[in-house]
VMD Tcl script that draws the C-alpha trace (Angstrom):
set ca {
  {-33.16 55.15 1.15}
  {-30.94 55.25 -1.76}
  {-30.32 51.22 -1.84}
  {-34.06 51.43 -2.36}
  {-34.38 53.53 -5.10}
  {-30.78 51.23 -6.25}
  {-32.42 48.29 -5.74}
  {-36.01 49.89 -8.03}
  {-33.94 50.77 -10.71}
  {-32.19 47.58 -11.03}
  {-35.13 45.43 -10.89}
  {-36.94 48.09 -13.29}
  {-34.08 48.42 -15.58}
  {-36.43 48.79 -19.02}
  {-39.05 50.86 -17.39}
  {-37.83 55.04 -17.49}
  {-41.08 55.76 -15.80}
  {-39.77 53.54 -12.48}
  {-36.07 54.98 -12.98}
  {-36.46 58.18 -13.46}
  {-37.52 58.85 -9.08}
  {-34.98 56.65 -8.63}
  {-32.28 58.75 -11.00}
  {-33.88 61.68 -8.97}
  {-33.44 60.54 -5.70}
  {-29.73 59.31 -6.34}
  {-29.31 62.89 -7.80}
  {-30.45 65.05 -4.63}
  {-28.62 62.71 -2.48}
  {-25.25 63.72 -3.60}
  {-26.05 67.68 -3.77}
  {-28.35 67.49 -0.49}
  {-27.00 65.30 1.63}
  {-23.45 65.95 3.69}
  {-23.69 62.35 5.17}
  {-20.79 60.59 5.20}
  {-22.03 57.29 5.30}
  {-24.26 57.93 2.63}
  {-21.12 58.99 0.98}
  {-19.27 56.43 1.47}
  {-22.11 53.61 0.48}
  {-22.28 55.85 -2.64}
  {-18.98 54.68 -4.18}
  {-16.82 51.57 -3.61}
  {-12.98 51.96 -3.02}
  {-12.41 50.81 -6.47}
  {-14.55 53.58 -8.20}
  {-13.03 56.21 -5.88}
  {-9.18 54.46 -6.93}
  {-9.96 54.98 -10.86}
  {-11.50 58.52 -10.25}
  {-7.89 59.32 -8.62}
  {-5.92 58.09 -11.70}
  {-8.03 59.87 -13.95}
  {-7.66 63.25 -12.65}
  {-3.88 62.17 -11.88}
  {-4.02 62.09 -16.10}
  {-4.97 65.65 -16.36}
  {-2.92 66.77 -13.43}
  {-5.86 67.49 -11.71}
  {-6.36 70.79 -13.96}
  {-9.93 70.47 -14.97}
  {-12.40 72.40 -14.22}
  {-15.40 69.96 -12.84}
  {-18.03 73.27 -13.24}
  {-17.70 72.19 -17.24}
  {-19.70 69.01 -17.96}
  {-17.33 68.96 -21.70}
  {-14.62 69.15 -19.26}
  {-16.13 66.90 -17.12}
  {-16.49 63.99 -19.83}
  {-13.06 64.30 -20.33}
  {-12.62 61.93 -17.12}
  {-15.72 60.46 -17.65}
  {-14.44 58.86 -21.09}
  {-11.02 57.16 -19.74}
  {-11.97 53.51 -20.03}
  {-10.75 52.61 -16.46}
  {-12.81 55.36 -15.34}
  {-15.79 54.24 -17.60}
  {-15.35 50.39 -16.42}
  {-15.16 51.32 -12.68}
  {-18.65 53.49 -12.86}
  {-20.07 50.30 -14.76}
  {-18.82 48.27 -11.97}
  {-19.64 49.98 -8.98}
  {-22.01 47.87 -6.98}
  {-24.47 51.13 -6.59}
  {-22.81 53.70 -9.35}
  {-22.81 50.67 -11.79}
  {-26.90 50.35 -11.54}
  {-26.86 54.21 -12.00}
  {-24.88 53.88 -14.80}
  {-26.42 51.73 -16.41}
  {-29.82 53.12 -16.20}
  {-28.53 56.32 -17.53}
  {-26.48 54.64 -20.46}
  {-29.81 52.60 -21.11}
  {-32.82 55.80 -20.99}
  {-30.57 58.81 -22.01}
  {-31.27 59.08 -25.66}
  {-35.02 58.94 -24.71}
  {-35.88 60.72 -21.05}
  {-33.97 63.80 -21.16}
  {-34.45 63.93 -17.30}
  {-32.56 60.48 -16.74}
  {-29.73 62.24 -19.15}
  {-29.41 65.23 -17.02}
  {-29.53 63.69 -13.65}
  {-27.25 60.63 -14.18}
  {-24.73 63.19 -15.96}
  {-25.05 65.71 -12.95}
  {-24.40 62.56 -10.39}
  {-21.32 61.15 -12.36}
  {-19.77 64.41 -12.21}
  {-20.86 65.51 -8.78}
  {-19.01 62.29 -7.56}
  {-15.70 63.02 -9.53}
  {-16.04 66.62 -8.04}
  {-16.34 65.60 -4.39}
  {-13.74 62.75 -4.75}
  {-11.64 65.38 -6.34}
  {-12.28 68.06 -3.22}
  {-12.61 65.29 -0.86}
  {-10.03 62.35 -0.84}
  {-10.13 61.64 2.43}
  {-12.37 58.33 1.79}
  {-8.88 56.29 0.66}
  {-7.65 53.26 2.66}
  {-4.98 51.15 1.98}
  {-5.89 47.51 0.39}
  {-3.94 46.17 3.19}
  {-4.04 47.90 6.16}
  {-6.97 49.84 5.37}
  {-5.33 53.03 7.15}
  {-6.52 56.40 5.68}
  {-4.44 58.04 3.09}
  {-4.87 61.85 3.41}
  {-1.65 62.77 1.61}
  {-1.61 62.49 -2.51}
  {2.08 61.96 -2.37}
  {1.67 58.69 0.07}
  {-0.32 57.13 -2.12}
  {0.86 54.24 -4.38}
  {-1.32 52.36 -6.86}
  {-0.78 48.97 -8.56}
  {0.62 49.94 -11.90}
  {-1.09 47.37 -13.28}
  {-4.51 47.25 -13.12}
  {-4.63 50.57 -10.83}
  {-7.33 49.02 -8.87}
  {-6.02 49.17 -5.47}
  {-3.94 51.83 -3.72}
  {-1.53 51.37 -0.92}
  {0.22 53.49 1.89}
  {3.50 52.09 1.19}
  {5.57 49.88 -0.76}
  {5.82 47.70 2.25}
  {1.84 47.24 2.39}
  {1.84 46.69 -1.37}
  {4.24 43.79 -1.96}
  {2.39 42.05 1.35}
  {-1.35 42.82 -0.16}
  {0.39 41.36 -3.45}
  {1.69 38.20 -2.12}
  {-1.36 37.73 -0.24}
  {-4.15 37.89 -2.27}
  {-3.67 40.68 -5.33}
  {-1.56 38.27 -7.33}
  {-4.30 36.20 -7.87}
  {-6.90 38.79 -8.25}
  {-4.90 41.38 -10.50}
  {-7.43 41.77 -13.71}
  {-4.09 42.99 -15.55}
  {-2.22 39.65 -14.60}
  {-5.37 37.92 -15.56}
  {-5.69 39.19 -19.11}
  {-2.08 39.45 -20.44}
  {-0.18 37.17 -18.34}
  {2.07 39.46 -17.08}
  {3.01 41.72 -14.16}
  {4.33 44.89 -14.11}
  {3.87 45.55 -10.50}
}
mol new
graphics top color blue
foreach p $ca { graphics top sphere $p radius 0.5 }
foreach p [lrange $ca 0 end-1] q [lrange $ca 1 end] { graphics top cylinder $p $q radius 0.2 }
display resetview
């Protein structure tokens, strides 16, 4: 259900009249709906990753019931990028970056989503694997994350330098851009 609405909003990008059930439906979803696969499907690993760092950069100490709060997160660029990347969170994004100065509805609803998901990652961790072994990672102080592009997250050091020599050295966006490593 919400891949179709997704998959409306993207092909209906322009119209606000098309996105705006869409927004809507996306929005009751995450209040309504204690699914975990629709949870899951909601956010990649990558989006749920950046949403980690950037409450690791207020210490966790923000209260997510305060949307000026809120947009504290919401405005670290690695947060930013990851929502505009998100296979399904990207398309929301983007609709609500593209109809919020005119639909007041799409404003509301794609600002109530974006928060609800920091809030439930923030409660709810528990949807972390490791890049590499893909085991669950339940406990904040197991959890290590490439210091360069913080993209992926890893249970130990062990599972990071094998993810790195086998296939994050050539993907690392950080490596990519400045030709350098710090990992």
């Amino acid at each position: 259900m919400h891949l179709a609405a997704i998959s409306a909003m993207l092909e209906y990008k322009d119209n606000a009249e098309i996105c705006e059930p869409g927004m809507d439906l996306i929005y009751w979803l995450q209040f309504a709906i204690d699914d975990e696969y629709v949870q899951r499907t909601m956010c990649s690993q990558t989006l749920r990753i950046a949403i980690d760092a950037g409450l690791d950069e207020f210490d966790r100490k923000i209260d997510l019931s305060d949307e000026k709060e809120m947009q504290k997160v919401l405005d670290i660029p690695s947060v930013l990028s990851a929502f505009r990347q998100d296979p399904i969170m990207g398309v929301l994004q983007n609709t609500w970056e593209r109809h919020k100065d005119s639909n007041q509805f799409i404003a509301d609803c794609g600002t109530g989503v974006q928060c609800f998901v920091i809030g439930r990652h923030r409660r709810e961790c528990k949807f972390l694997k490791c890049s590499n072994c893909e085991k669950n990672l339940p406990k904040k102080r197991e959890r290590l994350l490439c210091s360069s592009c913080r993209l992926v997250i890893y249970c130990s050091g062990r599972c990071q330098k094998k993810h790195w020599k086998k296939e994050h050295k050539l993907k690392c966006k950080c490596k990519q851009a400045t030709g350098s490593i710090r990992q």
